[in-house]
TIMI-2910 file (N, C-alpha, C, CB; in pm, 1 decimal, decimal comma, always signed):
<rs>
+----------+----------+----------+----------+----------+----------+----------+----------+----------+----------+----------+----------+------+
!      n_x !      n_y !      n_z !     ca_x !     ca_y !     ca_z !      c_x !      c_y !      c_z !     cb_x !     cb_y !     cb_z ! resn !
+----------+----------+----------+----------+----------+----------+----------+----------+----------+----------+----------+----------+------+
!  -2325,3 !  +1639,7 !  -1558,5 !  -2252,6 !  +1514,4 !  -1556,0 !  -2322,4 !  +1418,8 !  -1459,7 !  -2104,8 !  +1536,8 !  -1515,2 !  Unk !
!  -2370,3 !  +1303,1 !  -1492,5 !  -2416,7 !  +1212,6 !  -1410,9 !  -2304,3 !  +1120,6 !  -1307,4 !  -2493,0 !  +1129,5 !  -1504,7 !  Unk !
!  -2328,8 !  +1076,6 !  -1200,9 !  -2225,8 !  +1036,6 !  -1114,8 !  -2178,6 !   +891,6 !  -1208,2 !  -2287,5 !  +1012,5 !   -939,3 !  Unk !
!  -2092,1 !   +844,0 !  -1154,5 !  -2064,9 !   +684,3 !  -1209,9 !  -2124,6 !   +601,8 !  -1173,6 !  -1956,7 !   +624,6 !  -1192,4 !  Unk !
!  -2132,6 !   +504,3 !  -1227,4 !  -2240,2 !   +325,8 !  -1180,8 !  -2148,0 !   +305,0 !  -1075,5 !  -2247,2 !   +144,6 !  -1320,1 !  Unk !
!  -2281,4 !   +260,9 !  -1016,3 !  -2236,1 !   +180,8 !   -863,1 !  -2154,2 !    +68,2 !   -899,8 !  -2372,2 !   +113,4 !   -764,8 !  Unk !
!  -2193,2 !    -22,0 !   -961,2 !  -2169,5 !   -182,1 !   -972,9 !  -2022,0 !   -178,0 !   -976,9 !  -2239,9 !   -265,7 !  -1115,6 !  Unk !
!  -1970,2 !   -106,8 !  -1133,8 !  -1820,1 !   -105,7 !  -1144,4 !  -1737,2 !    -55,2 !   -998,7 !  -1783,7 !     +0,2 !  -1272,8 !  Unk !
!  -1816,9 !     +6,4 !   -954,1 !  -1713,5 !    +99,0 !   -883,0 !  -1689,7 !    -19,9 !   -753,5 !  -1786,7 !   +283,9 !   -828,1 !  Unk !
!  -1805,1 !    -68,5 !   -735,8 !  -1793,2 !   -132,9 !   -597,8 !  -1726,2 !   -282,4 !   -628,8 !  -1954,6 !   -144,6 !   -517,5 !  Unk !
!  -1740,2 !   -281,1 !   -738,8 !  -1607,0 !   -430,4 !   -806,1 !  -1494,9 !   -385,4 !   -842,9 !  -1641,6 !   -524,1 !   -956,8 !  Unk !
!  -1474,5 !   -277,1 !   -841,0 !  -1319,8 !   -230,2 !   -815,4 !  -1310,5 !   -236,0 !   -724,3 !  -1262,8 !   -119,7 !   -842,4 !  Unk !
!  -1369,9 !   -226,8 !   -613,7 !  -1316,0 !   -177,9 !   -469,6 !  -1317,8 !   -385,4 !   -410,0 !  -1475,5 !    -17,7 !   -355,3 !  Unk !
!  -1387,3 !   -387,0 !   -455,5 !  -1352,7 !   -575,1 !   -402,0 !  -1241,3 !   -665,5 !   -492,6 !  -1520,8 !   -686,0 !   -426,5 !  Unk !
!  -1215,9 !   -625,8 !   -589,8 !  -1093,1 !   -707,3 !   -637,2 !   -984,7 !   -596,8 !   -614,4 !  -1101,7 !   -767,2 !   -806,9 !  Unk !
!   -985,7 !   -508,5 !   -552,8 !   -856,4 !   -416,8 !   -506,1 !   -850,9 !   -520,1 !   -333,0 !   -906,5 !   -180,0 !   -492,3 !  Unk !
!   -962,7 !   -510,8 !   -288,8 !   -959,2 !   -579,5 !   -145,2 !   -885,1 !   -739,2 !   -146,0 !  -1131,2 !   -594,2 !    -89,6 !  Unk !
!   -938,7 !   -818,6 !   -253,0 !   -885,7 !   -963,4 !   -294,8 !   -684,9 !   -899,9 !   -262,7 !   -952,5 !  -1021,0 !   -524,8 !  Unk !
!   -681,3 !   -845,9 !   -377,7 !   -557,6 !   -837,1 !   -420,1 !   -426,0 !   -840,8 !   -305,1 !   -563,3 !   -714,6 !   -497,0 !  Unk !
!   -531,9 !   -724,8 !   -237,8 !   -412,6 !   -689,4 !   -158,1 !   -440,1 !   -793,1 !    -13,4 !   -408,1 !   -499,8 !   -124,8 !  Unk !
!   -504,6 !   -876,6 !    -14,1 !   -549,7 !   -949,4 !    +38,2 !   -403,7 !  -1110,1 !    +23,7 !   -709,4 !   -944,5 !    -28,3 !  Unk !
!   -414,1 !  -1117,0 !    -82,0 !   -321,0 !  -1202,4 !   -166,1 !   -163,7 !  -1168,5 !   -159,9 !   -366,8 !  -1188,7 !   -313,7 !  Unk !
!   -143,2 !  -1023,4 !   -154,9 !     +8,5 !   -991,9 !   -136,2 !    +33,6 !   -970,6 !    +22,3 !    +54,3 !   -848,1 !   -225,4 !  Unk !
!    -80,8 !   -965,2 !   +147,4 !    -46,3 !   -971,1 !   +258,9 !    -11,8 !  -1100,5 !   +298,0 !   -128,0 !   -919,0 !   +325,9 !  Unk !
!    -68,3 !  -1228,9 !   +201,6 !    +27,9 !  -1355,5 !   +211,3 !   +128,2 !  -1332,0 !   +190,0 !    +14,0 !  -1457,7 !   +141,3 !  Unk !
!   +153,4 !  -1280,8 !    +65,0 !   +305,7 !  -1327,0 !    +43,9 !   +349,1 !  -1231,4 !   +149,4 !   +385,4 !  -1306,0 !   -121,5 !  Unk !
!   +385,6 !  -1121,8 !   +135,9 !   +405,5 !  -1046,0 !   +248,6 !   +472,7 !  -1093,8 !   +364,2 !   +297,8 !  -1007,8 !   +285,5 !  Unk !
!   +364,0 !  -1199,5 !   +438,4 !   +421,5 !  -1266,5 !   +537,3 !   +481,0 !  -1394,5 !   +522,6 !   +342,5 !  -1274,6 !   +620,9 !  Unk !
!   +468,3 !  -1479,6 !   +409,2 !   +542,5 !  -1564,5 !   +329,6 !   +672,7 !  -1509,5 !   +308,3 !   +478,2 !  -1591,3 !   +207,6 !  Unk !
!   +708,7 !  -1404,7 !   +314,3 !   +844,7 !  -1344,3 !   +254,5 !   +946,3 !  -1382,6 !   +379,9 !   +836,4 !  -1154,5 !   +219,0 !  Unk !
!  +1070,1 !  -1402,9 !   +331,4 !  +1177,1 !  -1376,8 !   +426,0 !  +1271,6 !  -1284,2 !   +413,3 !  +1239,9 !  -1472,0 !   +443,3 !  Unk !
!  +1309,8 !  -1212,7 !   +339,0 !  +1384,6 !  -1095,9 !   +329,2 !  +1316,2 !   -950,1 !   +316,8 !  +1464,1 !  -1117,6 !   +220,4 !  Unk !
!  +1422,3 !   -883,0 !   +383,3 !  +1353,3 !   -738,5 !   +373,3 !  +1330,4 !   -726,9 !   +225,8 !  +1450,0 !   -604,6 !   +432,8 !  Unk !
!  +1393,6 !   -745,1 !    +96,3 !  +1444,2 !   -691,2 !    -47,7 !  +1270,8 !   -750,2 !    -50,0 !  +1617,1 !   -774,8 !   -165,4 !  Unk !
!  +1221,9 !   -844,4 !    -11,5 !  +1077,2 !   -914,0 !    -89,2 !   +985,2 !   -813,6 !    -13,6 !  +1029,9 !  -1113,2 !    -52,4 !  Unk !
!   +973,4 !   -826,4 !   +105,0 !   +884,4 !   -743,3 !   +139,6 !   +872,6 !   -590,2 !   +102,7 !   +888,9 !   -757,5 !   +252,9 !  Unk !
!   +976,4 !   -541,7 !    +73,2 !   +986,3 !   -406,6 !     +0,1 !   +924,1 !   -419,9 !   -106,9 !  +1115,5 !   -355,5 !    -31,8 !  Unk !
!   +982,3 !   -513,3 !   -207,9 !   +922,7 !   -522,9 !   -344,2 !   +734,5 !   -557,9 !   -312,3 !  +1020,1 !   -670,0 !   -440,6 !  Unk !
!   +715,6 !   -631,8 !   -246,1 !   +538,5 !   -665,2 !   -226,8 !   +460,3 !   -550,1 !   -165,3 !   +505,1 !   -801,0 !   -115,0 !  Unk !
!   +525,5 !   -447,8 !    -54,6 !   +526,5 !   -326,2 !    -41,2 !   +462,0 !   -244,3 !   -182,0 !   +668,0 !   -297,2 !     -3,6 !  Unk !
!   +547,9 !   -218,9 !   -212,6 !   +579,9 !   -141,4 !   -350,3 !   +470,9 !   -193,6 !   -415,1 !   +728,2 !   -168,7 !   -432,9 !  Unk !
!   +443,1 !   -292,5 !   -436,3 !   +291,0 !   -339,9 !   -497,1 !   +183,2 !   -284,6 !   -454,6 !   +255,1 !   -472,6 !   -475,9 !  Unk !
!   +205,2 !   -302,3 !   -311,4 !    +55,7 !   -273,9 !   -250,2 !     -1,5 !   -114,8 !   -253,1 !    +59,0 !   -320,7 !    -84,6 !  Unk !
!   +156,9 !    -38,6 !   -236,1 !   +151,5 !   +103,1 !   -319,2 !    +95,5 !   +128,2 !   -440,6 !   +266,9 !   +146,8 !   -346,2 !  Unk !
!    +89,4 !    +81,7 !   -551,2 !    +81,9 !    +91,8 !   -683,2 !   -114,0 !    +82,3 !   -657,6 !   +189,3 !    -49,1 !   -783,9 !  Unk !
!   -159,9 !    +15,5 !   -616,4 !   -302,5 !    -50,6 !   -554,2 !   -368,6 !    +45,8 !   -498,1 !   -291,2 !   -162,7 !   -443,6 !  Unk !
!   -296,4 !    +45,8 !   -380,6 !   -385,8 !   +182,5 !   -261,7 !   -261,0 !   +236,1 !   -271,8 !   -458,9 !   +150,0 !    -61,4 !  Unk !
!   -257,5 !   +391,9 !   -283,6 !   -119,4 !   +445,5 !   -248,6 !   -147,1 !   +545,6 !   -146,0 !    -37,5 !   +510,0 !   -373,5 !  Unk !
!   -265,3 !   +535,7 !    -72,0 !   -247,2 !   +557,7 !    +89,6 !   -237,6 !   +490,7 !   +200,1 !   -319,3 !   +609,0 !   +130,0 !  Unk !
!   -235,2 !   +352,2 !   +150,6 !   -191,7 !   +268,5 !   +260,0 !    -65,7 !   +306,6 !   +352,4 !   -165,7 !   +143,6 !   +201,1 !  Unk !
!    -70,3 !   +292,2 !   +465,0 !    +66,5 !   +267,0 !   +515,9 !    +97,3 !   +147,2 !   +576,4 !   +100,8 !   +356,6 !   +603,0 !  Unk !
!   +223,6 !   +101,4 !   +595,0 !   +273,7 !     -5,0 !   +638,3 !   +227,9 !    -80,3 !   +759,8 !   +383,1 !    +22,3 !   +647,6 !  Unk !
!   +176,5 !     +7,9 !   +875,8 !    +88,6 !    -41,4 !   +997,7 !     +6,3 !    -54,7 !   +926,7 !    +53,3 !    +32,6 !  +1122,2 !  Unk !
!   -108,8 !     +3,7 !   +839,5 !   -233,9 !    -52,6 !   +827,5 !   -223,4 !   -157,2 !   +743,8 !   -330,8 !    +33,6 !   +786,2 !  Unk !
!   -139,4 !   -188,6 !   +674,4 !   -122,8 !   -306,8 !   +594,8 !    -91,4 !   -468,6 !   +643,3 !    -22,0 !   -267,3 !   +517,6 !  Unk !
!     -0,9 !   -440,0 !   +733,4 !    +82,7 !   -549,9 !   +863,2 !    -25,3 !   -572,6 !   +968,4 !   +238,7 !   -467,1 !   +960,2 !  Unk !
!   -115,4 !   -486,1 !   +981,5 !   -209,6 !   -515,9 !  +1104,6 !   -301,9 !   -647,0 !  +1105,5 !   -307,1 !   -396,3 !  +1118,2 !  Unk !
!   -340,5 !   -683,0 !   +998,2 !   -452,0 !   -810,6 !  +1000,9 !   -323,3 !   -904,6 !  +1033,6 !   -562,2 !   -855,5 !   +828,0 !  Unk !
!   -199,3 !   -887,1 !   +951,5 !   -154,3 !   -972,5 !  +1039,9 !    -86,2 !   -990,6 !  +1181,8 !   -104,4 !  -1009,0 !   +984,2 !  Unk !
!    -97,8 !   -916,8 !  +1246,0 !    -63,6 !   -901,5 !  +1346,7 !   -162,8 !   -942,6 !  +1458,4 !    -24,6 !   -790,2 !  +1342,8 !  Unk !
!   -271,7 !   -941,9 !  +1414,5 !   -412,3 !  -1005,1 !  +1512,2 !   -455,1 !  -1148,2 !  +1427,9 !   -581,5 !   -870,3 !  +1511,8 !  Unk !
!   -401,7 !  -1212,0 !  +1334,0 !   -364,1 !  -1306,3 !  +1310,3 !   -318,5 !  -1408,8 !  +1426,9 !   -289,1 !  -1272,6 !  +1231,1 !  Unk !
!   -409,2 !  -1543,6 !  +1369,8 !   -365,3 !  -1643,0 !  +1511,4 !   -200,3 !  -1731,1 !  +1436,8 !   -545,5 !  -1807,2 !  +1559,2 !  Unk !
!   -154,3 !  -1741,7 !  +1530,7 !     +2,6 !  -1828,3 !  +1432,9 !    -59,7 !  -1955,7 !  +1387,4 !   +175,0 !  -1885,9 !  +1550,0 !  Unk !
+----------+----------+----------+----------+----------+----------+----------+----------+----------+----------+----------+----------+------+
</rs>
């Protein structure tokens, strides 16, 4: 079995990065717990080893 192409693999891994990139806006755009759960729950579906500190952290070293 030959390994897989680089190219695809590493453009999955950058529009997975965009993505979740895009729901850590909303994320912090959100005002209720019910949204952030639900954008949560997204970011699960994406990476489903993320956890919630590593997800919240860029924004947290974020300037206001």
């Amino acid at each position: 079995m030959s390994s897989p192409s680089r190219r695809p693999e590493i453009r999955r891994r950058r529009t997975r990065k965009e993505k979740i990139s895009v729901l850590r806006l909303r994320y912090a755009r959100s005002k209720s717990d019910a949204d952030r759960a639900q954008v949560f729950a997204r970011v699960k579906l994406l990476s489903p080893s993320i956890t919630l500190e590593q997800f919240t952290a860029p924004l947290q070293s974020r300037p206001a």
